[in-house]
N, C-alpha and C positions, 0 to 999 in steps of 0.2 A: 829510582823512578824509570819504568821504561820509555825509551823514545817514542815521540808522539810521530805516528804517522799519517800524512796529510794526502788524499783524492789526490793526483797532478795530471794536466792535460785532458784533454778528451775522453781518454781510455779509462782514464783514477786509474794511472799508473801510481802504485805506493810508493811512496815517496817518504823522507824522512825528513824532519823539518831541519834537523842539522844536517849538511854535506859534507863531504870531503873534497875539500878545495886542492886541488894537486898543482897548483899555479908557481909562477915564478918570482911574486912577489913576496909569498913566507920562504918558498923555496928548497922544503925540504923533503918533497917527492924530487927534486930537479940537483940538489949539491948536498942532502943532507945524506948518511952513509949507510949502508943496506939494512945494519941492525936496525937503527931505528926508523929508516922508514915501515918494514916488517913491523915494525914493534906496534907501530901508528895505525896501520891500516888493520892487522889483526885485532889492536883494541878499538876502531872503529866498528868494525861487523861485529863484534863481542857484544858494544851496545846498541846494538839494531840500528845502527846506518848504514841505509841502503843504496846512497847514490854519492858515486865516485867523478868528479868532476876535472877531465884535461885538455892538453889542447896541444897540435903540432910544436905552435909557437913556444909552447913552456922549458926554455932548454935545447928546442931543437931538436923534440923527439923525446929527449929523455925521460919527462917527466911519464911520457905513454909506455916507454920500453919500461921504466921502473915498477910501474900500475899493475901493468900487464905482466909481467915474471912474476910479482909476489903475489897478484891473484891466482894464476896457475899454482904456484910453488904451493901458497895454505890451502888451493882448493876449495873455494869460497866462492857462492854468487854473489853477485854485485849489480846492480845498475851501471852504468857508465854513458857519460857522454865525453865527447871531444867537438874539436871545432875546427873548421876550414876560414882562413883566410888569403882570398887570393890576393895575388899583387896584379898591378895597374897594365904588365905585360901579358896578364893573363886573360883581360876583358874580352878578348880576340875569341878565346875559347874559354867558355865559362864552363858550359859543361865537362868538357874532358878534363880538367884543372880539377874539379870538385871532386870528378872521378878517382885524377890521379892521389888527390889527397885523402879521402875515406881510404884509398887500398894501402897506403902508407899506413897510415892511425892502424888499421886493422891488423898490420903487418906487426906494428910496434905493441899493439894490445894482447897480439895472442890468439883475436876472436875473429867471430865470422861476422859480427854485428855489434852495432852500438845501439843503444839506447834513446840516446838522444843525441845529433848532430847541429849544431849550432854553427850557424853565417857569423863571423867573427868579423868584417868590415863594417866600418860605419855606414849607415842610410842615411843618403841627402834624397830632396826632391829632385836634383838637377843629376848630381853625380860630379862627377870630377876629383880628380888626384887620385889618392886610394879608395877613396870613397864608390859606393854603388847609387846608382840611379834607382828610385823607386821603379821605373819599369824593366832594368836589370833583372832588379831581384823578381818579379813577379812574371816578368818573359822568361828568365833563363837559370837565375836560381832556382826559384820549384820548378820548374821542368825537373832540373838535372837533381834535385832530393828527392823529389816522387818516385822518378825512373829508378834510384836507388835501394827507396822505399819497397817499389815492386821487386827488386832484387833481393830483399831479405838484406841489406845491409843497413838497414838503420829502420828507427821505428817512430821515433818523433819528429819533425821535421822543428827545429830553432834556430833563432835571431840573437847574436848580443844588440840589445836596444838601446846605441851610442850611432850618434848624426843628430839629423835635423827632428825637432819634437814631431811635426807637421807629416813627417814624412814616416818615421815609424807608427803613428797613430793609422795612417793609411794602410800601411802592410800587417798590421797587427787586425784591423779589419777587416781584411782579407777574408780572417780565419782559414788558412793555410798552415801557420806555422803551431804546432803542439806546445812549445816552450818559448819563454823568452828570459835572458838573463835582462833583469833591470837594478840599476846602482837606486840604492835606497838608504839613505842613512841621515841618523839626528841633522847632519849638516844639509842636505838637502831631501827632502820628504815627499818632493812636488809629485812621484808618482801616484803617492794615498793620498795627496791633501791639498788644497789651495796654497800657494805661496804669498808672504806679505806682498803687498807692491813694493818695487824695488830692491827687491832680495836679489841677493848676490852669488846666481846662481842660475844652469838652464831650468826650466819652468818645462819637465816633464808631462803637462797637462794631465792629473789624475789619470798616467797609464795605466793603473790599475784598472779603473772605471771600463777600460778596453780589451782588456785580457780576460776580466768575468766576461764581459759579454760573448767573447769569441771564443772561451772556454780554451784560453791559453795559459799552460800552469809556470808559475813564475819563478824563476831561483835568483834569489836577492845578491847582488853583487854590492862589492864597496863596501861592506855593513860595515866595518873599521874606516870607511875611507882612505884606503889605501897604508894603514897603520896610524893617522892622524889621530884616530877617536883611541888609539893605544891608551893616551895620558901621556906618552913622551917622544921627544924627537927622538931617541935610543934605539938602533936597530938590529937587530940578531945578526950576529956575525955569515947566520944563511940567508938573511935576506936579500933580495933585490936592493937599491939605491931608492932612494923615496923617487914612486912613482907621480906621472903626470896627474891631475887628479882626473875623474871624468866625472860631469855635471856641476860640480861644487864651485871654489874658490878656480883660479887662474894660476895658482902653484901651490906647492904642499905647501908651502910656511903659513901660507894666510889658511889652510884647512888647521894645519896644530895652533895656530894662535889663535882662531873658530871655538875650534875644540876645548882649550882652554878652559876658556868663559863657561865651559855647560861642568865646569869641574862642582857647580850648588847641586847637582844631581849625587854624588856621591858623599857631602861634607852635609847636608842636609838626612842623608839615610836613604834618598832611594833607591841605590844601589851601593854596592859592596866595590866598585871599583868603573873608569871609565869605558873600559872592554866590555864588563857587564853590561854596563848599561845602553850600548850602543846597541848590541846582540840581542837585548831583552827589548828594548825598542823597536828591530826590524822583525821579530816576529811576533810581535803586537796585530802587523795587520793581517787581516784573514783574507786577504789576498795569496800571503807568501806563499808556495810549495816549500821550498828549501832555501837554506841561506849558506852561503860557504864564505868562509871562514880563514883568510891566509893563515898560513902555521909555519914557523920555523923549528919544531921541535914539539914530541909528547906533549910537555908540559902547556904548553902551547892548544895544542888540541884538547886537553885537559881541562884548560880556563875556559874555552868556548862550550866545551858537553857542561859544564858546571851551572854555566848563564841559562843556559837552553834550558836545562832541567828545572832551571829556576821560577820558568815560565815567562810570559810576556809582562811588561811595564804594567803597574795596576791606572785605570783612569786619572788619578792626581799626578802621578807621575809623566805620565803624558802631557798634559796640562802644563806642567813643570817645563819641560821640553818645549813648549809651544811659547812661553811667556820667555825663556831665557832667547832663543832663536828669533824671536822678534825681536830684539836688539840689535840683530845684524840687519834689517833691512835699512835702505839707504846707503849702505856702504859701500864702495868699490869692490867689482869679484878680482 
């Protein structure tokens, strides 16, 4: 089946509905060994994926120097985004900081331009810590992505869409930013859907509803929940450490003991396994542009193009999802 490619952003950049996640939580653009990252990426562009997704933080560079050599090396276009996260030293100078970090990315990519640049700090209303102030971002982030933009170094302008709900719905309003990554998963849904009362979890207020309108194209993060919706606590010997979660429970174990409970999804027939059905689920909504997918290995990427191809959750099975997840509400996140 070929890859289904999906309008993203403003432009209907093509886009592919599966991505290639080069993070540090599958990890194996960032510790896994040259053959197989080659092996991965080549059989990524083999079946029509076309967006490559990294970031400074992944490794400390690596995962962009690893990207960047073995798209040169096969010779292969790609999409590509990466991401800037300043630190709390750097508020002082936002713009030269954003600066310094695109010319880095670009240094470690190969290229003279990304695709899509992504603000990787969380948005509060107020600001504080690491965190950006919504007029941060909107005085001195887009300045310094525009001015960029007009430089021929990047061509999307995006947000990861973690902080305050209140405060990302604002800047996503804006219609400024092209992209936004948002966490979307069985465990928590709140971008496409209403949430029970007292569901155990941030209450994304149907973002989705926000990015049609301001025709911002989306790439689904967390679609595993940080490997929770796996089916096991078991982690690839490349993986990261189970990460913090972002939007869902208050620590991974309450995300895998979550996850658990949706195992009537697979022991009922709607799906072939709980990776499936997580995968098939986030691209259910027609909202999504792309979804990425941590990988610690081929095989790995293999399970994910497999779900994809499989298409999205049919109606009952969604329904399915909706009736087991309303047992979590009321409970502590």
């Amino acid at each position: 089946m070929a890859m289904q490619i999906r309008a993203f952003g403003p432009e209907g950049m093509p886009v592919s509905l599966l991505g290639f996640g080069c993070g540090a939580v599958g990890g194996l653009m960032v510790r896994g060994s040259t053959a197989d990252q080659e092996r991965a990426v080549a059989r990524a562009l083999d079946v029509g994926i076309t967006y490559f997704d990294t970031a400074v933080q992944y490794g400390d560079g690596a995962s962009e120097t690893h990207l960047g050599a073995i798209l040169r090396k096969i010779g292969r276009a790609a999409l590509v985004g990466t991401k800037v996260r300043l630190r709390a030293a750097e508020f002082g100078s936002i713009g030269a900081a954003i600066t310094a970090s695109i010319d880095g990315s670009l240094r470690r990519l190969q290229r003279d331009d990304v695709d899509i640049f992504h603000l990787h700090n969380a948005i509060t209303t107020e600001g504080g810590g690491e965190s950006l102030s919504v007029r941060q971002v909107m005085e001195e982030v887009v300045p310094a992505f525009e001015a960029l933009r007009s430089a021929g170094k990047l061509r999307l302008l995006g947000l990861t869409a973690v902080g305050e709900t209140a405060a990302l719905l604002q800047v996503i309003d804006s219609g400024k930013f092209g992209s936004a990554q948002v966490s979307y998963n069985m465990l928590n849904p709140s971008a496409g859907q209403p949430l029970p009362a007292d569901y155990p979890a941030q209450d994304y207020g149907r973002l989705f509803d926000h990015t049609t309108r301001a025709r911002t194209g989306v790439v689904g993060i967390r679609v595993l929940a940080g490997g929770a919706l796996s089916g096991s606590a078991e982690r690839h010997k490349l993986a990261s450490p189970a990460p913090a979660p972002i939007g869902s429970a208050l620590s991974y174990q309450a995300d895998v003991d979550r996850a658990a409970r949706l195992r009537p999804l697979v022991d009922e027939g709607f799906a072939g396994s709980l990776p499936e059905a997580a995968i098939r689920f986030a691209i259910a909504h027609p909202a999504m542009g792309t979804i990425l997918v941590g990988m610690a290995s081929v095989d790995e990427f293999e399970g994910a193009l497999a779900a994809v191809q499989k298409g999205p959750l049919p109606p009952a099975a969604l329904q399915r999802v909706a009736e087991l997840t309303a047992g979590f509400a009321g409970e502590s996140r």
